[in-house]
N, C-alpha and C positions, 0 to 999 in steps of 0.2 A: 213446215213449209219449205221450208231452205233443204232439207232433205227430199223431199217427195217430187216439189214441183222445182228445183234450182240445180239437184244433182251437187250439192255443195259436198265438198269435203268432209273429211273427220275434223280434220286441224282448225276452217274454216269455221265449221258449226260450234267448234270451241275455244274460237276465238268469240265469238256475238256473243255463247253464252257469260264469258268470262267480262267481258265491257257490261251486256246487261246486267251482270250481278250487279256489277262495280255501281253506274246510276242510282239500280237499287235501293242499295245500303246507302246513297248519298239523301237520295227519296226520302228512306224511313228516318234518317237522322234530321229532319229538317220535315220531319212530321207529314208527311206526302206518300203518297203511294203513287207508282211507274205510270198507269192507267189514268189517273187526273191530273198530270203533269201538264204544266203550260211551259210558255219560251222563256219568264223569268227563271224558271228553275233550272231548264235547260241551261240556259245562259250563265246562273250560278254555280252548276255543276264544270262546267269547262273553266269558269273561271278559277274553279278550287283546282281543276287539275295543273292548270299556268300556275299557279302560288305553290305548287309543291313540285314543281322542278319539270314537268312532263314536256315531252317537246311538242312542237307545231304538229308532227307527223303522227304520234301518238293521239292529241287531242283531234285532229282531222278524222282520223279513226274510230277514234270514240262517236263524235258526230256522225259518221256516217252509219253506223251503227245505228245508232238512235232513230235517222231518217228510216231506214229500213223496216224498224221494229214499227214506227207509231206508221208507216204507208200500207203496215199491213194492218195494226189494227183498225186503221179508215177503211180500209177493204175490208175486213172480214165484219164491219158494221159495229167496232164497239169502240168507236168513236167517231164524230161527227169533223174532227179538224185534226191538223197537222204542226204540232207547235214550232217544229224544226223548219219550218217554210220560209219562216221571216229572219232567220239566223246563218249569217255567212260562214260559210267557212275560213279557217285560220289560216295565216299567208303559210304555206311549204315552200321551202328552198331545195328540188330535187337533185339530191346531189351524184354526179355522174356514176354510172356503173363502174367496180373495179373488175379490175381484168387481169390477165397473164400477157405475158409478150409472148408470140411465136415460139419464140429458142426455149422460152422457160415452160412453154406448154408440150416440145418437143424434147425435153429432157425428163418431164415425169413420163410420157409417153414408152421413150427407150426403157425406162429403166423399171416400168410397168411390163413392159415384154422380155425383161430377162428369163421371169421363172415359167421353167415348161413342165411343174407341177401342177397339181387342178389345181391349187390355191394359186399359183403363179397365172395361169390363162384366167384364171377368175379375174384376176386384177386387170389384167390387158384388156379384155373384154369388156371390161365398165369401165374404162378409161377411155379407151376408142370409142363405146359407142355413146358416153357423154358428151366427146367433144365430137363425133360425128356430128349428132341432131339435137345437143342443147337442151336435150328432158329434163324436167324437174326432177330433182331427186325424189321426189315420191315417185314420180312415173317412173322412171328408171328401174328402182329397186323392185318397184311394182306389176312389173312386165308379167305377162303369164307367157307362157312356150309357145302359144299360137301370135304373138306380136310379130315374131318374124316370120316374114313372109315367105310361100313357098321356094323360091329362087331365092330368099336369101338379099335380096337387092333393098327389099322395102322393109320398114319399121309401122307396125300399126299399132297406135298407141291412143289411149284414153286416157282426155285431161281432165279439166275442172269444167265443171258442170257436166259432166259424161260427154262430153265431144270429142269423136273419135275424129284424127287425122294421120295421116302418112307421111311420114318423112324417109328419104331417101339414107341410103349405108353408104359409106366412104369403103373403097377396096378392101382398107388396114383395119374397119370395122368389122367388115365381113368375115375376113378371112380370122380376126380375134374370135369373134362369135362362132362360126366353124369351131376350129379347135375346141373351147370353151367348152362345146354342148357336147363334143365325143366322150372330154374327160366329166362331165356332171355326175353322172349316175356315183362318182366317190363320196360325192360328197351326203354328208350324214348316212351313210353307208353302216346300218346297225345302230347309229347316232341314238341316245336316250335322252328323252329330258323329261325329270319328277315323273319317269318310269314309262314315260311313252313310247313308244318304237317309232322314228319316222322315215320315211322311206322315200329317198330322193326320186325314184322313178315312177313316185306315183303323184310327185309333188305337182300343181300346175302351175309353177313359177319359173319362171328360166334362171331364176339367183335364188333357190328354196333354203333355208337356213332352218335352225331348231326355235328360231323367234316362236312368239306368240302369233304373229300373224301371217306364219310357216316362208314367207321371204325374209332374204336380208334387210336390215334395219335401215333408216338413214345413220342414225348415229354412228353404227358400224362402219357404214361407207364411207362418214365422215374421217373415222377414226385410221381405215384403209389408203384415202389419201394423205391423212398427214404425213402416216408412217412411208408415203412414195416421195412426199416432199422433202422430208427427212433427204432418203438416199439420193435424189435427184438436186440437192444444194439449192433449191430454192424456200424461201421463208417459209416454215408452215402456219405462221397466222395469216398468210393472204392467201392459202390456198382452202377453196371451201367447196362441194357440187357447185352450188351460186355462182361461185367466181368462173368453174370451169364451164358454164352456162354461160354468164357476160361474154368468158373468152369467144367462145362458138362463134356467138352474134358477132362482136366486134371483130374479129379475121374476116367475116362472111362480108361484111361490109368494107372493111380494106382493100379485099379485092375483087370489088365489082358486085356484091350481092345488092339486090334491089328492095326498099324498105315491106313492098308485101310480098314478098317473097319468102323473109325474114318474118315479117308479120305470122302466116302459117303453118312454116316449121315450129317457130316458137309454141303456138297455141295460144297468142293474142287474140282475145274478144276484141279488142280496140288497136287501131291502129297508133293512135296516140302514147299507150305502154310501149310498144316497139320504137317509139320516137325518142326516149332514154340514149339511145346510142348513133343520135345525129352527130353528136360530137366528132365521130368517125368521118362520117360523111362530108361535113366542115372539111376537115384538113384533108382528104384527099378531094375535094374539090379547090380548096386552095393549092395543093401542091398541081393540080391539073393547070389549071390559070399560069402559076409561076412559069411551069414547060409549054404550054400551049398558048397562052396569049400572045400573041403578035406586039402587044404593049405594054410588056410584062418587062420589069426591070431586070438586065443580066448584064455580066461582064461583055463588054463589046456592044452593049447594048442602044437605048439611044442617045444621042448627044445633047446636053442641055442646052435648051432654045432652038434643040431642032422640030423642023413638024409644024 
């Protein structure tokens, strides 16, 4: 169902299956099977996760999960109730998005564009157009060669649940991805892997690799920025796709982007997920007040006991 009718993910569909083994086996050890589960057992199962260390966020997860699995077996008629109904969810403390500073997102940038090798514009290329438009690194790596658009200007990309949206190219992504695509046809050029020939000009991915699933990997991508964080002197445990995705959003909203605006660049279902990075918004509307308020406290400002 999550496949057919929800358009879910890989990663997605195994994560559900991975929490519902987990019930499961909590099920059969407490003599129960998934199917005739009530709220006590539910209840007991989350509570065995809290005594063994799992956090809010994790056990929230878990639960949700759960609701999902027993709202389809009420749907598909093989079961008559919902035991997750009566069962709150666990308090989560969501904790802020981390990010990059300007200078430190403009330093792997540089030093992303030194190499004018295909492996060197490879790197440029998926650096500019992560922090162009913010793709998930699945989307990302997962581009086929028709996502860019004939001019070059637009990104057409397919998120989570097959929702296809456009997001616009920054100059210094275009002109990365230009180069990028002239030098592709190098790569795996003869390339063999456990004796297959693969051949990059017939590949339909704009980042084709000898992977199994013939694009570059995330892990790869991952391992591609450290190695830029590395040369660019910024930390490489804070740098991650993720973070260079927070970074996107949070610049966009520094300087003047508007939260739905934000909202379907990103490829938010909910507006509320894009609410994560108000924090931004907070302090450039306090720094607005500070300059702009007529009664805003400044040097020279007003006199006490005046007014």
């Amino acid at each position: 169902m999550l496949v057919a009718e929800r358009g879910a993910a890989l990663n997605t569909v195994d994560s559900y299956r991975r929490d519902l083994a987990d019930f499961a086996a909590f099920a059969r050890a407490c003599k129960r099977t998934v199917e005739e589960a009530d709220a006590d057992l539910v209840r007991a199962y989350l509570g065995a996760l809290a005594e063994a260390g799992r956090s809010a966020a994790t056990t929230a997860r878990r639960l949700s999960a759960l609701r999902q699995f027993f709202q389809f077996l009420v749907a598909d008629g093989r079961r008559h109730d919902d035991p997750t109904t009566i069962i709150d969810s666990p308090g989560r403390h969501r904790p802020l998005p981390k990010y990059l500073s300007e200078e430190e997102v403009s330093r792997l940038l540089d030093v992303a564009g030194r190499g004018q090798d295909a492996e060197g514009l490879r790197r440029a290329a998926l650096l500019e157009t992560l922090y162009a438009t913010g793709l998930r690194v699945s989307e990302l790596v997962g581009l086929p060669l028709s996502a860019v658009a004939r001019d070059g200007r637009i990104l057409v990309v397919r998120g989570k649940g097959d929702k296809e949206r456009m997001v616009p190219l920054t100059e210094p992504a275009m002109r990365a991805l230009e180069s990028y695509r002239a030098a592709r046809p190098e790569f795996l050029a003869g390339g063999r892997e456990r004796g297959r020939a693969v051949r990059t000009a017939q590949s339909p991915w704009l980042f084709p690799s000898r992977s199994r699933a013939g694009h570059l990997t995330r892990v790869r991508f991952g391992q591609i920025l450290k190695d830029l964080a590395v040369e660019a002197g910024v930390d490489p445990v804070r740098v991650s796709p993720h973070v260079l995705r927070h970074s996107f959003a949070s610049h966009l909203l520094a300087h003047g982007a508007d939260l739905r605006s934000l909202q379907q660049m990103l490829g938010h279902a909910d507006i509320g997920t894009t609410q994560i990075y108000t924090h931004v918004l907070e302090a450039r509307l306090r720094a607005l007040v500070e300059q702009a308020h007529p009664l805003a406290r400044s040097a020279g400002g007003r006199e006490p006991g005046s007014g």
